[in-house]
C-alpha atoms as an extended CHARMM CRD file, in Angstrom:
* protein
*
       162  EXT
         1         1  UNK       CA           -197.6140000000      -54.9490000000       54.9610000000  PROA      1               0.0000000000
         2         2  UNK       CA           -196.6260000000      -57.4680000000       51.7290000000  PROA      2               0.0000000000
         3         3  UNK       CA           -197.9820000000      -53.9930000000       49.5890000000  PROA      3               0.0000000000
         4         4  UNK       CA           -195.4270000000      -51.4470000000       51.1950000000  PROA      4               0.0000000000
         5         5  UNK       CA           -192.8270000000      -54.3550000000       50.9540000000  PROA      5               0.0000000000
         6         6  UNK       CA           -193.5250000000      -55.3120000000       47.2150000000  PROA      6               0.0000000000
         7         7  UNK       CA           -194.3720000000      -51.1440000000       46.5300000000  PROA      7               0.0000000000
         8         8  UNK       CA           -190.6970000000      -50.5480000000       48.3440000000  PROA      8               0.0000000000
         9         9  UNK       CA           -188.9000000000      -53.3100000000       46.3730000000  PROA      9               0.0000000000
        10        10  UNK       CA           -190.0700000000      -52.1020000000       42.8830000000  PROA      10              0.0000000000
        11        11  UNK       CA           -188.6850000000      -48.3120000000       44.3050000000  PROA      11              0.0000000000
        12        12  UNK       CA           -185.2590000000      -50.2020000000       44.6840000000  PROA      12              0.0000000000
        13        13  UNK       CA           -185.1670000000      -52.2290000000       41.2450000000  PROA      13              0.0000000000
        14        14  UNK       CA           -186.2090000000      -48.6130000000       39.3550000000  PROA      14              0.0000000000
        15        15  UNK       CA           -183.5050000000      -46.8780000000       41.3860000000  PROA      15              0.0000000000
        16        16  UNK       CA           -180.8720000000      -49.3150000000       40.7800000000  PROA      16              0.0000000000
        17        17  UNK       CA           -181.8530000000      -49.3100000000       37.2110000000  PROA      17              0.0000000000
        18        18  UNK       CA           -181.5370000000      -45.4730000000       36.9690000000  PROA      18              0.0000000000
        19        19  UNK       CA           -177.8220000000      -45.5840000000       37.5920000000  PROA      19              0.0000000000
        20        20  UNK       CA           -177.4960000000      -47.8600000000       34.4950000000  PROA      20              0.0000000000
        21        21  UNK       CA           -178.5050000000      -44.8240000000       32.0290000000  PROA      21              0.0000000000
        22        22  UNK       CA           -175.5320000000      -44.0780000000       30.2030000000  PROA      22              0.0000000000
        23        23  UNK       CA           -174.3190000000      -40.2560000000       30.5260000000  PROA      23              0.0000000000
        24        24  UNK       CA           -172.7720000000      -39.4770000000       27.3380000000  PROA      24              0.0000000000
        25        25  UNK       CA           -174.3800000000      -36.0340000000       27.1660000000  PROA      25              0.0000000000
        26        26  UNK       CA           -171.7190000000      -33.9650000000       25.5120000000  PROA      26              0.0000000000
        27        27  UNK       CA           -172.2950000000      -30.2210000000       25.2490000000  PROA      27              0.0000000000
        28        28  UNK       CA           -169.3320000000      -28.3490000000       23.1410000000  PROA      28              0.0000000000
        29        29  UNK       CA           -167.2300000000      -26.9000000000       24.8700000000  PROA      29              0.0000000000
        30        30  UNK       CA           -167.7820000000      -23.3890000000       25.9100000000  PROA      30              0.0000000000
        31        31  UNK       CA           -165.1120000000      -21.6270000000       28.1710000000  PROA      31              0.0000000000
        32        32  UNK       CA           -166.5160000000      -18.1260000000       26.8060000000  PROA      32              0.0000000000
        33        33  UNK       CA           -170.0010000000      -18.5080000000       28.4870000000  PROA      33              0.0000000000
        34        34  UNK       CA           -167.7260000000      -19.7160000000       31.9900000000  PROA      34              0.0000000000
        35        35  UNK       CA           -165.2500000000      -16.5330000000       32.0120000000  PROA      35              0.0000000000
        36        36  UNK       CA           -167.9180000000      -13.6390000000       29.9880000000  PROA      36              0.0000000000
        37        37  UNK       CA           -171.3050000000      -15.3060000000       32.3480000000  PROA      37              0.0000000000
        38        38  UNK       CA           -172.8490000000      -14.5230000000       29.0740000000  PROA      38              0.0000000000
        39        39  UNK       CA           -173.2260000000      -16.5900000000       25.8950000000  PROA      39              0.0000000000
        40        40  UNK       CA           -171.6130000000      -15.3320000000       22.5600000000  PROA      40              0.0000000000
        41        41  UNK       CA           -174.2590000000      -14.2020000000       20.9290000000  PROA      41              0.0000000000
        42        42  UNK       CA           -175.9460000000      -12.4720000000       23.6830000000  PROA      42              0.0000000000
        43        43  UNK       CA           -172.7010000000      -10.4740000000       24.1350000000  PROA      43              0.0000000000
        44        44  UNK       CA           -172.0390000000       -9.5270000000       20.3930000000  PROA      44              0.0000000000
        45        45  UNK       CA           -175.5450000000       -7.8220000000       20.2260000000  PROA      45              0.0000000000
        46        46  UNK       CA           -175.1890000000       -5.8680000000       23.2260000000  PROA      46              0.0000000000
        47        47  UNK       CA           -174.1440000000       -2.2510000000       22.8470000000  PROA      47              0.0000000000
        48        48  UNK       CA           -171.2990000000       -1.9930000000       25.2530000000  PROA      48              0.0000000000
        49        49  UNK       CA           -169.3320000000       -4.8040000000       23.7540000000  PROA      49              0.0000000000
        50        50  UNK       CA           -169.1020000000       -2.4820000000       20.4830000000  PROA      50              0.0000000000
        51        51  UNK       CA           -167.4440000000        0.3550000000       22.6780000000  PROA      51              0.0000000000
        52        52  UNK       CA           -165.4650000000       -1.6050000000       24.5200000000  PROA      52              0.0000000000
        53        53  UNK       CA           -163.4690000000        0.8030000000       26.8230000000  PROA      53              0.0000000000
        54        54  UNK       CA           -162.6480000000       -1.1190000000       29.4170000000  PROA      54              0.0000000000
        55        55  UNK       CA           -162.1130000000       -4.3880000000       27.0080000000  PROA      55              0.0000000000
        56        56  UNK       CA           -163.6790000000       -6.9390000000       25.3120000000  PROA      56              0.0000000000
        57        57  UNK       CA           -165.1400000000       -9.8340000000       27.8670000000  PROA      57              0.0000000000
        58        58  UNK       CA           -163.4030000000      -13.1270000000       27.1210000000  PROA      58              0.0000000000
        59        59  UNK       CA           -159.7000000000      -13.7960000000       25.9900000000  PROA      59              0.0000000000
        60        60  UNK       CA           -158.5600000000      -12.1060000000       23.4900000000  PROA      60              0.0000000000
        61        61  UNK       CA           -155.0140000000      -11.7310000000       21.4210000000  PROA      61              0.0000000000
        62        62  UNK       CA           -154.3740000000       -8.7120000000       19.1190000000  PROA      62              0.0000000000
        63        63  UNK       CA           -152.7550000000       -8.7620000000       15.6930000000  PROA      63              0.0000000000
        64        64  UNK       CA           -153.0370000000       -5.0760000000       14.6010000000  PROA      64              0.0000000000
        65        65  UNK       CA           -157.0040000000       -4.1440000000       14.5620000000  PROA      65              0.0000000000
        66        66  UNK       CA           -158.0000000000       -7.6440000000       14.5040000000  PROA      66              0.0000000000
        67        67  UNK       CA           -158.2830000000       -9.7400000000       17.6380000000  PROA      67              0.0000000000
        68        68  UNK       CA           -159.0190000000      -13.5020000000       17.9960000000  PROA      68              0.0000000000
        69        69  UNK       CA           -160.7210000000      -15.3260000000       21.0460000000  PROA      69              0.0000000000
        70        70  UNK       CA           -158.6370000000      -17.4700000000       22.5720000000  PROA      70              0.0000000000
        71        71  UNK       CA           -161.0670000000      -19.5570000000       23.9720000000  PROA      71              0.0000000000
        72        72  UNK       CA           -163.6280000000      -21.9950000000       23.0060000000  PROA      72              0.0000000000
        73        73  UNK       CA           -167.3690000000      -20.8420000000       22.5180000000  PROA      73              0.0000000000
        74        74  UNK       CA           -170.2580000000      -22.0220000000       21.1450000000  PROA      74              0.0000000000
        75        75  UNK       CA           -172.6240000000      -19.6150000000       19.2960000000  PROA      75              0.0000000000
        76        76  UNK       CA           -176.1980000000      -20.2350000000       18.5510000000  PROA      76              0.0000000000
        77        77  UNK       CA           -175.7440000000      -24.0110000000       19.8360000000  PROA      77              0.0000000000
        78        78  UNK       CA           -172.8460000000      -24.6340000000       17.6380000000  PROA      78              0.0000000000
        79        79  UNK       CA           -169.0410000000      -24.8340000000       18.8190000000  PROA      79              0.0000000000
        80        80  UNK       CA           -166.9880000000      -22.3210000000       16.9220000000  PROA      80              0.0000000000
        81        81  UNK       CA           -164.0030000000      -22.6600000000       14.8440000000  PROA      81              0.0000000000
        82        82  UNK       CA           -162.4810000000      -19.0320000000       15.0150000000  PROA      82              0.0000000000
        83        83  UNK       CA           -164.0020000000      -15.7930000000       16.7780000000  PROA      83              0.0000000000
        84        84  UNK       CA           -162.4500000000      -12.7310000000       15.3780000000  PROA      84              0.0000000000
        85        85  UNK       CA           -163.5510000000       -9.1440000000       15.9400000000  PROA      85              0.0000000000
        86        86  UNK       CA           -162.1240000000       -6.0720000000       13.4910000000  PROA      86              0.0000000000
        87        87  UNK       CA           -161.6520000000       -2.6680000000       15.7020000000  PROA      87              0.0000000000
        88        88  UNK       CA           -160.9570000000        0.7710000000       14.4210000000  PROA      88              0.0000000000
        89        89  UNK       CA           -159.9160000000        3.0120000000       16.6430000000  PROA      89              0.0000000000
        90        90  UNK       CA           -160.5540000000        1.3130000000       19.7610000000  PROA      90              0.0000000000
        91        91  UNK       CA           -164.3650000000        0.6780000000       18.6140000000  PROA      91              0.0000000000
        92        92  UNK       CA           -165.4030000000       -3.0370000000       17.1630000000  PROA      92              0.0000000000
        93        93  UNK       CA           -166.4890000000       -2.9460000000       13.6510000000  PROA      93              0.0000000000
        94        94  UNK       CA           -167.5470000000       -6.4720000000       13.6210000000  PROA      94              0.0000000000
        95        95  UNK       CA           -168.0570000000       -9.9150000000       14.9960000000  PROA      95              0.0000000000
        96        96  UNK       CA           -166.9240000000      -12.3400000000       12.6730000000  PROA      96              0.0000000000
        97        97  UNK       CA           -167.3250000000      -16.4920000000       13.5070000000  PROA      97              0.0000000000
        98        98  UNK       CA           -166.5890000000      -19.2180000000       11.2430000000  PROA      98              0.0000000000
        99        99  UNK       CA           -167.5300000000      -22.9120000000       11.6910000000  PROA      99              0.0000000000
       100       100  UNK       CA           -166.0910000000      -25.5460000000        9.7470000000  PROA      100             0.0000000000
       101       101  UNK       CA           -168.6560000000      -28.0790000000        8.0310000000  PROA      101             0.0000000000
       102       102  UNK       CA           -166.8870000000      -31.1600000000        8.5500000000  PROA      102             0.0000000000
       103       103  UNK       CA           -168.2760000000      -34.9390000000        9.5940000000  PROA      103             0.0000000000
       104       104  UNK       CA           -169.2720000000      -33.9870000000       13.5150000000  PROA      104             0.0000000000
       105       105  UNK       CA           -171.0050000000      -37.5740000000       13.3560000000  PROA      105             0.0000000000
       106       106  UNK       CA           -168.7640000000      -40.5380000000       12.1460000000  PROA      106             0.0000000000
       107       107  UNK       CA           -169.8600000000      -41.3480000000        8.0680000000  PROA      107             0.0000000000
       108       108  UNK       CA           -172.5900000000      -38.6060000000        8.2240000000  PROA      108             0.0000000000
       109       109  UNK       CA           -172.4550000000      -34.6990000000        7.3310000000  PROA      109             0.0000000000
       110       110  UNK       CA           -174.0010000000      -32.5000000000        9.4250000000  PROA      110             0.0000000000
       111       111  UNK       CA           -176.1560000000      -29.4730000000        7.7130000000  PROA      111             0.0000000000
       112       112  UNK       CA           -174.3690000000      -26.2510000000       10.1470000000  PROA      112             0.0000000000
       113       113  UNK       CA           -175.8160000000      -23.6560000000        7.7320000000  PROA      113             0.0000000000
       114       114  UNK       CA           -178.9990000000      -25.3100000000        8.6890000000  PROA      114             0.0000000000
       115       115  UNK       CA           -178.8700000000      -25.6920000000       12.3950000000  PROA      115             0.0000000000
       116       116  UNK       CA           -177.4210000000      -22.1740000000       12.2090000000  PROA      116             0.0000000000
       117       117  UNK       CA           -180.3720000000      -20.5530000000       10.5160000000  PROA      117             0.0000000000
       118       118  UNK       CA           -182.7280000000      -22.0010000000       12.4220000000  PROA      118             0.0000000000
       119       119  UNK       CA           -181.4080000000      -21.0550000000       15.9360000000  PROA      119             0.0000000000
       120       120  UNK       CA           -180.5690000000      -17.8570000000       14.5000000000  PROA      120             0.0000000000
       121       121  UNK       CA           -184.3010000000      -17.4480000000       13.9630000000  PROA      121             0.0000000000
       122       122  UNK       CA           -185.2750000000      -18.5930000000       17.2160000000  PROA      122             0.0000000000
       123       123  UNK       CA           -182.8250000000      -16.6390000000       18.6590000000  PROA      123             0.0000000000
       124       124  UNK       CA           -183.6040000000      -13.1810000000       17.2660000000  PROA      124             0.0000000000
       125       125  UNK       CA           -187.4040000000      -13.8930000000       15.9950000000  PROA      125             0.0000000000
       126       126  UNK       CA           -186.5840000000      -12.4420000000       12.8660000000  PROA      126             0.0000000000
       127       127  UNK       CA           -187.2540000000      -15.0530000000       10.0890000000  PROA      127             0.0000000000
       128       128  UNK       CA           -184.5370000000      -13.2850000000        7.7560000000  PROA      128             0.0000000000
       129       129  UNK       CA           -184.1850000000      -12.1900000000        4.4970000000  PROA      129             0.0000000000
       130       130  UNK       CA           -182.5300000000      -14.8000000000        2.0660000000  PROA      130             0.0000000000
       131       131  UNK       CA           -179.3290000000      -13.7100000000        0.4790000000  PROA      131             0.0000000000
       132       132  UNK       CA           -178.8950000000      -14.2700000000       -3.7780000000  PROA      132             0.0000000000
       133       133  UNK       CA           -175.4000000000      -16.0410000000       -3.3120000000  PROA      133             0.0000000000
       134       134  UNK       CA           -177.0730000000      -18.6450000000       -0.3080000000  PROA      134             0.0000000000
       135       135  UNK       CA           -176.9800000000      -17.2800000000        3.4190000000  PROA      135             0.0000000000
       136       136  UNK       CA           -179.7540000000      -14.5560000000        5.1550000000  PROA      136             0.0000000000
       137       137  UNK       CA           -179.6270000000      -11.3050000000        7.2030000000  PROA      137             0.0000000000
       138       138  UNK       CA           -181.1020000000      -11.0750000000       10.4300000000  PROA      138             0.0000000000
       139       139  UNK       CA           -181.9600000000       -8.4020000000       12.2800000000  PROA      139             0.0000000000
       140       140  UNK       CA           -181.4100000000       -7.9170000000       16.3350000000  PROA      140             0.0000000000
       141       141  UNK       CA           -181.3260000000       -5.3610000000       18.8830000000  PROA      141             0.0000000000
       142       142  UNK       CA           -178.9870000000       -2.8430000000       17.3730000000  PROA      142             0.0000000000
       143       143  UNK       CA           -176.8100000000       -5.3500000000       15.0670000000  PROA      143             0.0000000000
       144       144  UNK       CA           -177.1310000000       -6.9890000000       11.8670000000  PROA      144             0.0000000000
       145       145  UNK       CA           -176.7470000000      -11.0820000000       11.7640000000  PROA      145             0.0000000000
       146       146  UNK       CA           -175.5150000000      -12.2240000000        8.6070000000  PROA      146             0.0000000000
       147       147  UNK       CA           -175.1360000000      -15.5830000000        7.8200000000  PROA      147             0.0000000000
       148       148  UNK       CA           -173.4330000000      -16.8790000000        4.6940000000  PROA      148             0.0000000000
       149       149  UNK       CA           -171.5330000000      -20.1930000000        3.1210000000  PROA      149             0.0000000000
       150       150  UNK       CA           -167.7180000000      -19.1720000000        3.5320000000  PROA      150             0.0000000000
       151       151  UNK       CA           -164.9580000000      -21.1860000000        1.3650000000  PROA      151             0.0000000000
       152       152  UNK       CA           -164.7640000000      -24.6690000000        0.9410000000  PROA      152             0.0000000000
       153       153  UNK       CA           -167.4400000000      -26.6260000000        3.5280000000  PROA      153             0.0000000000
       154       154  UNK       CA           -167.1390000000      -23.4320000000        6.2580000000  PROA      154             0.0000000000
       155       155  UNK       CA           -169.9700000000      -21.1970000000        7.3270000000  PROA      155             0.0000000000
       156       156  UNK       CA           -169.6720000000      -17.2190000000        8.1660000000  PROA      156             0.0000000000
       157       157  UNK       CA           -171.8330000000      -15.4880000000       11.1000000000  PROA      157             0.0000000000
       158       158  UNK       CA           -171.1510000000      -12.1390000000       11.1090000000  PROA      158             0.0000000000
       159       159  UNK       CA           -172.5320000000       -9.2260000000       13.7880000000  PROA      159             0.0000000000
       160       160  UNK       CA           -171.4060000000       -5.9340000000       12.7980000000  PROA      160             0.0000000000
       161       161  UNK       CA           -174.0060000000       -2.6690000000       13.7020000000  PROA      161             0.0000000000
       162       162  UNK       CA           -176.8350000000       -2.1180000000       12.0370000000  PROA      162             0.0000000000
């Protein structure tokens, strides 16, 4: 009996210790993957979102044959800074996402390009082929991943078909 009692105490002390773990998980933000039920990427390499008859999934507002995603997304693990798409008659062209490459960590820079490449391998099992001016092209499903340093501290992903 002084077992179960002393085997049921230290139960309570680990339970009542479990509720002391601090939750601070924080994922970005990603309203896209709520509205679209798909994630970013997994939408911009399908072949109906290039078509797009009945509309792009998501938000979007149109200036001319460019439109922008009005909400947040995160693509390849990373929270996005802008989501644009260029259309031509009706059709997309391309995908084009730019993250900014600021401090995401107070006093230490973060390596996006980095992070980027890697789940951009992992994502489409391609290891890429290096671009001369920095970046890489991957290749996946029927699109072409390119990823590339933009201006300034911003990196490009860009899907257009391959």
């Amino acid at each position: 009996m002084k077992k179960c009692f002393a085997t049921c105490a230290c139960a309570l002390l680990l339970i009542v210790a479990a509720r002391g773990i601090p939750q601070t998980f924080q994922q970005p933000t990603n309203i896209f993957l709520r509205s679209a039920g798909v994630s970013f990427e997994e939408f911009a390499s399908d072949p109906d979102s290039w078509d797009a008859k009945a509309g792009l999934k998501g938000h979007w507002l149109a200036h001319g044959d460019t439109l922008q995603l009005t909400e947040s997304a995160a693509v390849f693990g990373v929270a996005a800074d802008q989501i644009t798409a260029q259309q031509k008659d009706g059709r997309v062209q391309s995908f084009r996402v730019v993250f900014h490459a600021g401090d995401r960590k107070a006093g230490k820079p973060v390596d996006i390009a980095g992070q980027l490449s890697a789940n951009l391998r992992a994502f489409t099992g391609d290891s890429g082929t290096q671009l001369a001016g920095g970046g890489a092209v991957f290749k996946y499903k029927a699109v072409t991943i390119t990823l590339r340093p933009g201006s300034g501290r911003e990196v490009v992903v860009e899907f257009t078909r391959s």
